[in-house]
TORVEXKE-478275 format. One record per residue (C-alpha): x, y, z; residue in one letter; residue number from 1. Coordinates in nm, 2 decimals. Example, Ala and Ser with C-alpha at 12.3 -4.5 7.8 and 13.67 -1.06 7.14 Angstrom:
[atom [1.23,-0.45,0.78],a,1]
[atom [1.37,-0.11,0.71],s,2]
***
This chain:
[atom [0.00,0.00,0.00],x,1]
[atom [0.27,0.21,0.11],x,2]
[atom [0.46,0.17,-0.25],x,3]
[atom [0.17,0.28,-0.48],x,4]
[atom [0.13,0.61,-0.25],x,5]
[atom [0.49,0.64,-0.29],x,6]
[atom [0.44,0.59,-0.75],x,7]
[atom [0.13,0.83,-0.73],x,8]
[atom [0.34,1.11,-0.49],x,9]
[atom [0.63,1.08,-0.73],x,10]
[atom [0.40,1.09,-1.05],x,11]
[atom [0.16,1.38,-0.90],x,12]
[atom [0.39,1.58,-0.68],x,13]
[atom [0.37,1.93,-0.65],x,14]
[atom [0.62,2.09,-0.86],x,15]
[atom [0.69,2.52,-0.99],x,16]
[atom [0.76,2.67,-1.33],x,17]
[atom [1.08,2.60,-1.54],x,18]
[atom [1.23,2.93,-1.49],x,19]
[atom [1.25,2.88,-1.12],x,20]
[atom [1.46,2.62,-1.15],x,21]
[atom [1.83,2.72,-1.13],x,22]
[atom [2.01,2.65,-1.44],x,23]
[atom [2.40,2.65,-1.45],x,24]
[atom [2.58,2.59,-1.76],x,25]
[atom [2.96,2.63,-1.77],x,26]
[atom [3.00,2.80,-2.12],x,27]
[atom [3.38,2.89,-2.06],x,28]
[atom [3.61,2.82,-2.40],x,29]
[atom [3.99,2.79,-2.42],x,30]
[atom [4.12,3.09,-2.43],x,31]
[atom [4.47,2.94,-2.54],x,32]
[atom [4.40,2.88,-2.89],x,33]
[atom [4.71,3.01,-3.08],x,34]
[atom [4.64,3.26,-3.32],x,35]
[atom [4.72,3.21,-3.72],x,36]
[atom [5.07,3.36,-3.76],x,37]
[atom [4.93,3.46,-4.13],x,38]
[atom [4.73,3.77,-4.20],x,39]
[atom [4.42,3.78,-4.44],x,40]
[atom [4.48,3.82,-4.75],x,41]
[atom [4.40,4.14,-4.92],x,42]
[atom [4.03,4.19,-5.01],x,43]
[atom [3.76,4.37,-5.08],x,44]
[atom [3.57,4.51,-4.75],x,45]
[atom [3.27,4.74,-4.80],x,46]
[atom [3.40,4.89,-5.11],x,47]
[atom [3.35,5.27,-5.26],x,48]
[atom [3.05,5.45,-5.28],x,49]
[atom [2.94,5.61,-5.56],x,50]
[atom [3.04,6.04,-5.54],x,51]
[atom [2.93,6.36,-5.71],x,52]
[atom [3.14,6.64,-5.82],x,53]
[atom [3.05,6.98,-5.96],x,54]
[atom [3.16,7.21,-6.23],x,55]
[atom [3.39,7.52,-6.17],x,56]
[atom [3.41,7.31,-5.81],x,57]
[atom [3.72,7.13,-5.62],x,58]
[atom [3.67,6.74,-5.63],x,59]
[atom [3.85,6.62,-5.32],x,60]
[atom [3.80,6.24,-5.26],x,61]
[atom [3.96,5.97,-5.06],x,62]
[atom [3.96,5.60,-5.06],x,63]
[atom [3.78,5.48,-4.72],x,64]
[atom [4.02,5.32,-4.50],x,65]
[atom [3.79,5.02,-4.50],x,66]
[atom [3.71,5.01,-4.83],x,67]
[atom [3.98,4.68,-4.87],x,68]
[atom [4.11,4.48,-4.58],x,69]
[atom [4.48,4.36,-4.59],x,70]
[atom [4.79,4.50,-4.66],x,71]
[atom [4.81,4.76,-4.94],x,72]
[atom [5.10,4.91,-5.15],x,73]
[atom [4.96,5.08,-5.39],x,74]
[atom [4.62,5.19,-5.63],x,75]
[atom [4.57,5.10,-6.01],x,76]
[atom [4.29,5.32,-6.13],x,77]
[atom [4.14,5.35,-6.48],x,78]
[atom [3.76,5.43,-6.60],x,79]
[atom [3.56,5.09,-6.64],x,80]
[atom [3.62,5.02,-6.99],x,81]
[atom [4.01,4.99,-6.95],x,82]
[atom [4.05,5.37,-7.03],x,83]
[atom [4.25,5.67,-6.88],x,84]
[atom [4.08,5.90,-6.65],x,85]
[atom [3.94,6.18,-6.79],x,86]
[atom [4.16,6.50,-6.82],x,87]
[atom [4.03,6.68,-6.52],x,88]
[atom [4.09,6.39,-6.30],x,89]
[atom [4.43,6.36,-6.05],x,90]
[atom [4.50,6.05,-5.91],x,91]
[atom [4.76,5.94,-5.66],x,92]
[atom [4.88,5.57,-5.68],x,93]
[atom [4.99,5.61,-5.29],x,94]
[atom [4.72,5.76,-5.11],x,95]
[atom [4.46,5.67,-5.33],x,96]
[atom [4.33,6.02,-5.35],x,97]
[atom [4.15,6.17,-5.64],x,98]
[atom [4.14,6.58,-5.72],x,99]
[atom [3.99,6.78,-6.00],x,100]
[atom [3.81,7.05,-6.16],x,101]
[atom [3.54,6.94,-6.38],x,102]
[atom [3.46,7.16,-6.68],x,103]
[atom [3.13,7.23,-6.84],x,104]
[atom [3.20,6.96,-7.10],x,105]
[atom [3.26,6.66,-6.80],x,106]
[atom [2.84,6.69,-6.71],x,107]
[atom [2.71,6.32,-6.66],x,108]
[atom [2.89,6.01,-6.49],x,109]
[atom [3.19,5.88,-6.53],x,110]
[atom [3.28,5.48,-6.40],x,111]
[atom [3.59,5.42,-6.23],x,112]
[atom [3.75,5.06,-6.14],x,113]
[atom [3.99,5.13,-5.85],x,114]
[atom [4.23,4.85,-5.79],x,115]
[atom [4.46,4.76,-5.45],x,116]
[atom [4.78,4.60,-5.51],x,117]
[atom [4.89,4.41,-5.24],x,118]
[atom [5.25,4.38,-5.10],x,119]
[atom [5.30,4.06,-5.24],x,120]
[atom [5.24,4.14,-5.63],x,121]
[atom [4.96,3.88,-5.67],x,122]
[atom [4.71,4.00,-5.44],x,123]
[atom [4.50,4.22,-5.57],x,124]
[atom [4.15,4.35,-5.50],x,125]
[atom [3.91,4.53,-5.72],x,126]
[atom [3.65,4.78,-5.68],x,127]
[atom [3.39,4.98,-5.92],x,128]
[atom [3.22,5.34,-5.83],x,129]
[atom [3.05,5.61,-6.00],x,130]
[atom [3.14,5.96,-6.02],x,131]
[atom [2.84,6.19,-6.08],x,132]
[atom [2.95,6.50,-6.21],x,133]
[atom [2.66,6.83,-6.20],x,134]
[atom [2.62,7.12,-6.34],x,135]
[atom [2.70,7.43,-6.18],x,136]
[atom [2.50,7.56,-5.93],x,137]
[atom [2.35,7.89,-5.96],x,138]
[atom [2.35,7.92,-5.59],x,139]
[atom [2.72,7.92,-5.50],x,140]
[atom [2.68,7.96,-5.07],x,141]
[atom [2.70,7.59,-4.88],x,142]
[atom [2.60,7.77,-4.58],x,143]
[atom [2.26,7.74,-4.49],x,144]
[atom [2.28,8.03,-4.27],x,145]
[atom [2.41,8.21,-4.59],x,146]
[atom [2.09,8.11,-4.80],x,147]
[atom [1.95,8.42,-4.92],x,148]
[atom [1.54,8.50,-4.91],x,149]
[atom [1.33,8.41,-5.19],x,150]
[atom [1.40,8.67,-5.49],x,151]
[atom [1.71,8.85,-5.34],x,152]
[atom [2.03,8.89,-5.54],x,153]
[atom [2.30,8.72,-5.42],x,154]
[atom [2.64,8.92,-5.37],x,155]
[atom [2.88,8.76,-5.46],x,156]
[atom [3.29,8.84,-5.46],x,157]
[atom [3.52,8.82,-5.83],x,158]
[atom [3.86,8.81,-5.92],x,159]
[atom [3.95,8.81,-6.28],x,160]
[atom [4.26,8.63,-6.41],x,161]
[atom [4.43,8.70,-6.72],x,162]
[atom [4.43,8.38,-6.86],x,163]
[atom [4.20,8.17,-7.07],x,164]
[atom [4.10,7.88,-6.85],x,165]
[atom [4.18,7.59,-7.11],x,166]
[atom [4.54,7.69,-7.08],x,167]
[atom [4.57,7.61,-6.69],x,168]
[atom [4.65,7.31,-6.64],x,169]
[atom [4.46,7.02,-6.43],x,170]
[atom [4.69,7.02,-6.14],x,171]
[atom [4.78,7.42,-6.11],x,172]
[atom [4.35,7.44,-6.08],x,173]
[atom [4.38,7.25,-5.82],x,174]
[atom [4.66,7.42,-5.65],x,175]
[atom [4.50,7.75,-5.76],x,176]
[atom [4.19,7.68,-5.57],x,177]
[atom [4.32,7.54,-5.28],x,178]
[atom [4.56,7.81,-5.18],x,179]
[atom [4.30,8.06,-5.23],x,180]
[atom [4.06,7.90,-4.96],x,181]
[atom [4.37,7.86,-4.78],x,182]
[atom [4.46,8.23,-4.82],x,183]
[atom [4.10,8.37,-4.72],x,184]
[atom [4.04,8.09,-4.47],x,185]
[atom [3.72,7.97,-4.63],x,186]
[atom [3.65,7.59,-4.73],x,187]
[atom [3.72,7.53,-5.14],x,188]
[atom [3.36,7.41,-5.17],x,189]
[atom [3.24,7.78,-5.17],x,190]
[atom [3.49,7.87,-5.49],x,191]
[atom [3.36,7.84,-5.78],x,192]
[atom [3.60,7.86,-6.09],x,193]
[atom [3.42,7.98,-6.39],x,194]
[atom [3.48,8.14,-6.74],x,195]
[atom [3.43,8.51,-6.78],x,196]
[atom [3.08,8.62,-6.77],x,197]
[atom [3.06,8.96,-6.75],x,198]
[atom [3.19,9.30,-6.86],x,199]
[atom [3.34,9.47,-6.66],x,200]
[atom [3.10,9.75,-6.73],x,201]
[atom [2.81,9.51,-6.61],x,202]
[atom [2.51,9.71,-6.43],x,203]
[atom [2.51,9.42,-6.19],x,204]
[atom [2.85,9.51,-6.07],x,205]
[atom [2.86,9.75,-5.77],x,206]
[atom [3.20,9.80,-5.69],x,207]
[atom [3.55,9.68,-5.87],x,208]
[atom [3.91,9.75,-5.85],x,209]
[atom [4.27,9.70,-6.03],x,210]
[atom [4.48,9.39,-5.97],x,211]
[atom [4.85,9.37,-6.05],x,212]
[atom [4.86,9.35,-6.42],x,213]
[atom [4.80,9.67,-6.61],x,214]
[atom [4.69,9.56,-6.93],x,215]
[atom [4.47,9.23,-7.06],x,216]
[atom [4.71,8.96,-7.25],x,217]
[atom [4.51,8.65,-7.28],x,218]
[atom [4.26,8.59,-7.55],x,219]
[atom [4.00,8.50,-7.30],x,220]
[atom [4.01,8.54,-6.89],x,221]
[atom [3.86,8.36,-6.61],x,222]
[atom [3.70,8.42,-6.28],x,223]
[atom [3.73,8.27,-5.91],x,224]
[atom [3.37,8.40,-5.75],x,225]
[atom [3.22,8.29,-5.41],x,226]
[atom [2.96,8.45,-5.22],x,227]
[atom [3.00,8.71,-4.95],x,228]
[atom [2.64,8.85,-4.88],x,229]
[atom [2.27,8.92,-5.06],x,230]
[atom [2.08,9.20,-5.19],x,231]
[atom [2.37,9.40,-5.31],x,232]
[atom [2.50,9.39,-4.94],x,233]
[atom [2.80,9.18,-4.77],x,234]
[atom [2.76,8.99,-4.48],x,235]
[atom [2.97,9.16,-4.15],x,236]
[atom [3.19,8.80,-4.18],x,237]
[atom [3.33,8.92,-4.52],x,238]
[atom [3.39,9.27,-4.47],x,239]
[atom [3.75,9.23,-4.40],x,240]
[atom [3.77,9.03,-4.66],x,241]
[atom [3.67,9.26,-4.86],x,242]
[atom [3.94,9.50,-4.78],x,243]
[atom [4.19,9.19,-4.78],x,244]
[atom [4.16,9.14,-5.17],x,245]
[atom [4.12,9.49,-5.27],x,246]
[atom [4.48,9.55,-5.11],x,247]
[atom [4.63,9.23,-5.22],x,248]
[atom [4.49,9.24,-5.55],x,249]
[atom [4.65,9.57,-5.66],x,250]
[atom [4.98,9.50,-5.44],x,251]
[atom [5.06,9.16,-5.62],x,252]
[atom [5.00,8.93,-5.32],x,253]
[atom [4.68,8.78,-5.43],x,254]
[atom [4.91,8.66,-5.78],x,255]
[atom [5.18,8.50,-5.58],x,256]
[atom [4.92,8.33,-5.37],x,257]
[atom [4.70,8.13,-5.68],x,258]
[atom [5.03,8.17,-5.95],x,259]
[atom [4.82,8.35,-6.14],x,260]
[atom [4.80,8.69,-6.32],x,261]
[atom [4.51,8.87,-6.19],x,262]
[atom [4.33,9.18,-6.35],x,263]
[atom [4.15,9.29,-6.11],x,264]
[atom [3.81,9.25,-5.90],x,265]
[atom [3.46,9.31,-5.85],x,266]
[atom [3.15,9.28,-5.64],x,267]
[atom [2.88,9.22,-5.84],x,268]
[atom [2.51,9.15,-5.73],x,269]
[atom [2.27,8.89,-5.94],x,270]
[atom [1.95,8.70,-5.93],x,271]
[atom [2.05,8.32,-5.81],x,272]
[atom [1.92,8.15,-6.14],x,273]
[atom [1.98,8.25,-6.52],x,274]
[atom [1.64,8.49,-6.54],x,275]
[atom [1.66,8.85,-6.65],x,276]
[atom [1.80,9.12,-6.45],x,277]
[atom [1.65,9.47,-6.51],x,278]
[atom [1.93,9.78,-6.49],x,279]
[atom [2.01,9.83,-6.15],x,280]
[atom [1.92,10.20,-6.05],x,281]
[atom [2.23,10.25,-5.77],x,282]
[atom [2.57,10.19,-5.91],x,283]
[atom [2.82,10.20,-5.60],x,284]
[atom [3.12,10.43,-5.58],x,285]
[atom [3.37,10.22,-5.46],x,286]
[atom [3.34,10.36,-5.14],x,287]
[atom [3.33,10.00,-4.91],x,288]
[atom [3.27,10.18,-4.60],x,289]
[atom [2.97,10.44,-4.78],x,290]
[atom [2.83,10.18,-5.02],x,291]
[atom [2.77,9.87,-4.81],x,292]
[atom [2.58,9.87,-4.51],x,293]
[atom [2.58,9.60,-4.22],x,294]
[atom [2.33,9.37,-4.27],x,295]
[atom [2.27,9.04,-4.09],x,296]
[atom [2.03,8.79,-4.28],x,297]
[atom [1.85,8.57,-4.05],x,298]
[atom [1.71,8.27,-4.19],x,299]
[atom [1.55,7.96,-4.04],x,300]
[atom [1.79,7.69,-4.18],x,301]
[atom [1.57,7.44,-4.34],x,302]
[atom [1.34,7.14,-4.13],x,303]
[atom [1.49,6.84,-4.19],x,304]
[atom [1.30,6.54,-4.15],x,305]
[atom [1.52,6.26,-3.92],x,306]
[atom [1.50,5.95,-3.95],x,307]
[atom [1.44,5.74,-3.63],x,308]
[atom [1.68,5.51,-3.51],x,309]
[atom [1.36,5.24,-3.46],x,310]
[atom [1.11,5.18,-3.62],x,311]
[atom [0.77,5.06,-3.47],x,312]
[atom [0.58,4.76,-3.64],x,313]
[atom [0.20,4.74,-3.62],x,314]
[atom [0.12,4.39,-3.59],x,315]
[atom [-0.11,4.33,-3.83],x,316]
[atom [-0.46,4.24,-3.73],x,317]
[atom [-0.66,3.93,-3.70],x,318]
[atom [-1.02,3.92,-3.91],x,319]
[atom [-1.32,3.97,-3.71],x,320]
[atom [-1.66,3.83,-3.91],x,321]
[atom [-1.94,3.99,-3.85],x,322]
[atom [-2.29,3.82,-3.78],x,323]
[atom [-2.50,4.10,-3.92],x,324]
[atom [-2.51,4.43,-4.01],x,325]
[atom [-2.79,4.70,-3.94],x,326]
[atom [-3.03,4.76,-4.20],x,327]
[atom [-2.94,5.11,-4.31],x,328]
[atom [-2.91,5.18,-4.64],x,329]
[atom [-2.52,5.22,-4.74],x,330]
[atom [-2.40,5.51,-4.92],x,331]
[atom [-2.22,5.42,-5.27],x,332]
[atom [-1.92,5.65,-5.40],x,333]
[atom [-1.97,5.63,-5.79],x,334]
[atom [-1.69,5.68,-6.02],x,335]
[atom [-1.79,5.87,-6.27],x,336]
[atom [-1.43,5.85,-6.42],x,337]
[atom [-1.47,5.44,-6.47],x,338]
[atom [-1.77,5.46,-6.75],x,339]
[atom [-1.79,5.10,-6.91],x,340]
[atom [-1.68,4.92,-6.57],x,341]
[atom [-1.78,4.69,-6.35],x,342]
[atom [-2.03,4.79,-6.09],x,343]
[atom [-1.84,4.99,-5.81],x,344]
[atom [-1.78,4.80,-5.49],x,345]
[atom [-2.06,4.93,-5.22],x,346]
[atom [-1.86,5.04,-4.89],x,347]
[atom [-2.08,5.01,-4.64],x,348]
[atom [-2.10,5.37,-4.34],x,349]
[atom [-2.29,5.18,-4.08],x,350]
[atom [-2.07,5.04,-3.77],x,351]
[atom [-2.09,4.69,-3.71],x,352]
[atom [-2.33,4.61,-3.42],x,353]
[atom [-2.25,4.22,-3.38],x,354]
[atom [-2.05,4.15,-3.03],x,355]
[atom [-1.67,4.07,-3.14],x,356]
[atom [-1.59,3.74,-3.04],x,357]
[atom [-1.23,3.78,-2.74],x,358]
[atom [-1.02,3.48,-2.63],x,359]
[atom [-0.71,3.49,-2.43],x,360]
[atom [-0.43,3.28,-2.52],x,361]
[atom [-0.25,3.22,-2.17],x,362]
[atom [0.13,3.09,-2.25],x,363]
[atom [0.16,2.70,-2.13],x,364]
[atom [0.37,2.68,-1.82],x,365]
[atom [0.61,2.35,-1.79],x,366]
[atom [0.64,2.22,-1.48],x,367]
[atom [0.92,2.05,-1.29],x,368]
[atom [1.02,1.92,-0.98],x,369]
[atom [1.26,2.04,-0.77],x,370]
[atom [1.53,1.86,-0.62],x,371]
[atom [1.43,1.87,-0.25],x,372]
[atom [1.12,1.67,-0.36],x,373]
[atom [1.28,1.45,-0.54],x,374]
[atom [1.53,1.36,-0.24],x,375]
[atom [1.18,1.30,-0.05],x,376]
[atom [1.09,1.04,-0.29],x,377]
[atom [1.40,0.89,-0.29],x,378]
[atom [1.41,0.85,0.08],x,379]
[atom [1.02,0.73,0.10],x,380]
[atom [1.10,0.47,-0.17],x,381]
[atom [1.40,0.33,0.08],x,382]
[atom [1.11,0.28,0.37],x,383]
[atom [0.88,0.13,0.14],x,384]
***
């Protein structure tokens, strides 16, 4: 008697949930496993993303340090049909870095296959990215503090150089436009190196002045313009700039600084986009401190929308049927658009009125006994 209450306490004892129960794993791995003496061998990583470049605008672009994984000597570069690159385009085998100065001709996209040669001569990796290259924008400030409002001219400052932009080479534009931004302490992006435009005898300009060369040589010239204010006016930030290139112009400084011959300069005022300007009615006198007055444009830089880091997703629903529906008449939308159709689909506006069938699903719990109880057994079965 005593032996089947001891089977039916075993198989019916009173026992709590799974995650009660103490559960000890030991999960510890040899630490002492010797390393490969031999690095990876030289691969592709996450590659090169496609770029865009601009016209008139310094193209400055590095190879991402984890574009390739292994150890790399040096680049191989060539467009993706086996060609050179294009004209405009610097490359350095070393650093991987490539420079330019697109012209107006370069708009569209140009392929390039970048390859990584590997210390060892026979590893090589390989990669393929796009260069995008835009027109020039009308708009020439990067500063969205510097935006102007909607239908003011945008002021922007001009130095002329006395030679036709053709004959400068790829690499002096690039070494023209960086020591300029390095001269005035402004980033390269806001330069824009462009073919002569204007007369100097333009309504649009307000106020110009000589540079070191007294008389025009080249067949054509060029200009290096960026923006220093709106509505005819400079922003207090550029003021002394102002004054820096008006001296150093005429003085010679501004020459030795780009290595190139300069004519002169100008502050000229102009709509944003290519409309038509009507004749200004105020020409300034050259006169900085008379002519321009201190203005500060304050505009809301633009919303931008951010992107959460999460995203929430709905479950989606489960189907409820409906038993009936009230006997109002529903309201049809007719398409008049879909002559010759089927029937439109009637939506019913009544709410449904039929109870929605609810049911709980409770999570199944697994039971277990613990090991106290099971010592209890083990000691009744002894007696028995």
């Amino acid at each position: 008697m005593l032996s089947y209450i001891g089977i039916w306490l075993l198989v019916s004892c009173p026992c709590i949930f799974a995650s009660q129960l103490p559960f000890e794993e030991d999960f510890d791995f040899d630490q002492d496993i010797p390393r490969s003496e031999t690095s990876s061998p030289l691969h592709r990583l996450w590659g090169i993303s496609d770029t865009k470049a601009r016209v008139g605008q310094l193209f400055h672009f590095s190879i991402p340090v984890d574009a390739f994984e292994g150890s790399i000597s040096h680049y191989k570069v060539s467009t993706a049909d086996g060609k050179p690159l294009p004209d405009w385009l610097q490359f350095n085998s070393k650093t991987g870095l490539l420079e330019g100065v697109p012209e107006e001709d370069s708009v569209g996209e140009v392929y390039i296959l970048l390859q990584a040669i590997g210390e060892n001569p026979q590893e090589m990796a390989k990669d393929l990215f796009a260069i995008e290259i835009l027109p020039r924008p009308h708009i020439l400030h990067v500063n969205a503090k510097e935006r102007c409002k909607v239908g003011q001219e945008v002021s922007s400052l001009t130095v002329v150089i006395d030679r036709s932009l053709n004959e400068v080479s790829p690499k002096d534009k690039i070494t023209t436009l960086k020591n300029l931004a390095g001269f005035l302490g402004i980033s390269y992006e806001k330069i824009n190196m462009i073919s002569q435009a204007h007369d100097i005898l333009s309504d649009a300009i307000i106020m110009a002045g000589p540079g070191n060369v007294k008389k025009k040589t080249a067949s054509s010239t060029f200009v290096l313009q960026w923006q220093v204010g709106c509505g005819g006016k400079v922003f207090p930030a550029y003021k002394s700039q102002l004054q820096q290139i008006k001296l150093n112009s005429k003085d010679g400084t501004l020459a030795e600084v780009i290595q190139l011959p300069v004519i002169g300069w100008y502050l000229i005022s102009e709509a944003p986009g290519p409309t038509f300007r009507h004749r200004r009615e105020i020409v300034g006198s050259g006169d900085v401190e008379n002519d321009l007055e201190e203005e500060i444009v304050n505009e809301t830089e633009p919303e931008i929308e951010v992107e959460p880091e999460t995203r929430i997703i709905p479950s989606l629903a489960t189907p409820v049927f409906a038993e009936h529906m009230t006997s109002a008449t529903p309201e049809v939308h007719r398409h008049r658009h879909h002559n010759g159709e089927s029937p439109p689909l009637e939506v019913p506006t009544s709410l449904l009125t039929s109870p929605i069938p609810f049911a709980s699903i409770m999570p199944t719990p697994i039971y277990v006994c613990t090991q106290s109880l099971w010592l209890l057994f083990f000691s009744l079965s002894l007696f028995l």
